[in-house]
C-alpha positions in Angstrom: -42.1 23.9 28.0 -40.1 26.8 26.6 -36.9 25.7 25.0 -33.7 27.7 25.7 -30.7 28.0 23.7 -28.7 27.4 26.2 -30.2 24.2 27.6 -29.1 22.4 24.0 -26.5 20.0 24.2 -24.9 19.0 20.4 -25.2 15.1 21.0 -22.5 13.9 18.6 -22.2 10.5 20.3 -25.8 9.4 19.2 -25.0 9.2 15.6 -21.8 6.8 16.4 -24.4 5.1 19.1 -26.7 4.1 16.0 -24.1 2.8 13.9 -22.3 0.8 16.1 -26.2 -0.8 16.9 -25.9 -1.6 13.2 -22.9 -3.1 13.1 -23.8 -5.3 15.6 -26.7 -6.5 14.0 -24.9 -7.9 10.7 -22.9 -10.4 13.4 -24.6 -13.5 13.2 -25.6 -15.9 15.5 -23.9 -18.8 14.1 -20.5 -16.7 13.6 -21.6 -16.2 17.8 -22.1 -20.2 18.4 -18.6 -20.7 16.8 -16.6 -19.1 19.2 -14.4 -21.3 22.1 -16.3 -19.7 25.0 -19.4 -20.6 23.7 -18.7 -24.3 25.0 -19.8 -25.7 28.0 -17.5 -25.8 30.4 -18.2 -28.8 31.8 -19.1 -30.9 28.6 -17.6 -29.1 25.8 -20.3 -28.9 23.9 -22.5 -25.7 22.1 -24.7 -23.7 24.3 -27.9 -23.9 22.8 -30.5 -23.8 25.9 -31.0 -20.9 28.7 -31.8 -21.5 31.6 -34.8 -18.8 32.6 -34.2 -19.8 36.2 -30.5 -19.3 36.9 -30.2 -17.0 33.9 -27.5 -18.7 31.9 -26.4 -20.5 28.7 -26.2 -23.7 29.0 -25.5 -27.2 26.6 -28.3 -29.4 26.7 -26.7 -32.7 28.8 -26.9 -29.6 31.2 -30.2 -29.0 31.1 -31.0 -32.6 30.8 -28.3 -34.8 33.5 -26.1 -31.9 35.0 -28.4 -31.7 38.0 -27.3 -28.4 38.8 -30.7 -26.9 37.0 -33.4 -29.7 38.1 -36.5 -28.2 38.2 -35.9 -25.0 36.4 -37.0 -23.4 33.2 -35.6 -23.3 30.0 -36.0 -21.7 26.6 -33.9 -22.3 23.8 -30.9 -20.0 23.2 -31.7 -19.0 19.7 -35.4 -17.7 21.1 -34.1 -15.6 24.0 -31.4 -14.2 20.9 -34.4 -13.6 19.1 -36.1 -11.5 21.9 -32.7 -9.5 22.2 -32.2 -8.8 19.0 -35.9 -7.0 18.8 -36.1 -5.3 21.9 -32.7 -3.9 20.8 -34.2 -2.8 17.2 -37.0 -1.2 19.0 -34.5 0.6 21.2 -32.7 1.7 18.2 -35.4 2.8 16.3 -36.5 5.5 19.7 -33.5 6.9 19.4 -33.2 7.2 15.9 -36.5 8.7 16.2 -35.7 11.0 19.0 -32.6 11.9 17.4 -34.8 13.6 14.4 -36.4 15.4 16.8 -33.4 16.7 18.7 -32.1 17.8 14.9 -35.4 19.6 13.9 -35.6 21.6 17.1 -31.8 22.4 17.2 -32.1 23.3 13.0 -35.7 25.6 14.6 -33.6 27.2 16.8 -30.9 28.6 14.4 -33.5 29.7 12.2 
């Protein structure tokens, strides 16, 4: 499709978009399993299973005796983290990728 000058938008925000991406990937998932609110509520104890069914953290004696999740699925937390963190990456690295593109034609059109 033709591309008009003034259908170009200058999209400052996408630069602070993929740093702040990058900042969040130098937290780590044990400074993450510290925190208070990563307890259970009900036992106190580190979340370290998600429940696929009701989709939540939860501490294993959940998963195991609470009986509020008999019968459902579960993965462990640091798994489902691990699928997060990549989909995220991959998410990054489009727009990273569209953002060169966005440059070069914006550069094409000054010329």
């Amino acid at each position: 499709a033709p591309l008009q000058l003034r259908e170009l938008v200058n999209c400052r925000w996408a630069e602070e978009v993929t740093q702040q991406l990058d900042t969040l990937q130098l937290c780590s998932l044990t400074k993450h399993e510290e925190n208070e609110k990563d307890k259970c509520e009900n036992h106190h104890e580190k979340l370290s299973v998600f429940c696929w069914t009701c989709k939540k953290c939860i501490c294993h004696q959940c998963a195991l005796w609470g009986g509020m999740h008999g019968g459902h699925t579960f993965k462990p937390l640091a798994e489902i983290y691990e699928q997060h963190v990549t989909k995220v990456n991959e998410e990054v690295a489009k727009l990273r990728r569209r953002l060169m593109e966005l440059v070069s034609l914006v550069q094409e059109v000054v010329r």
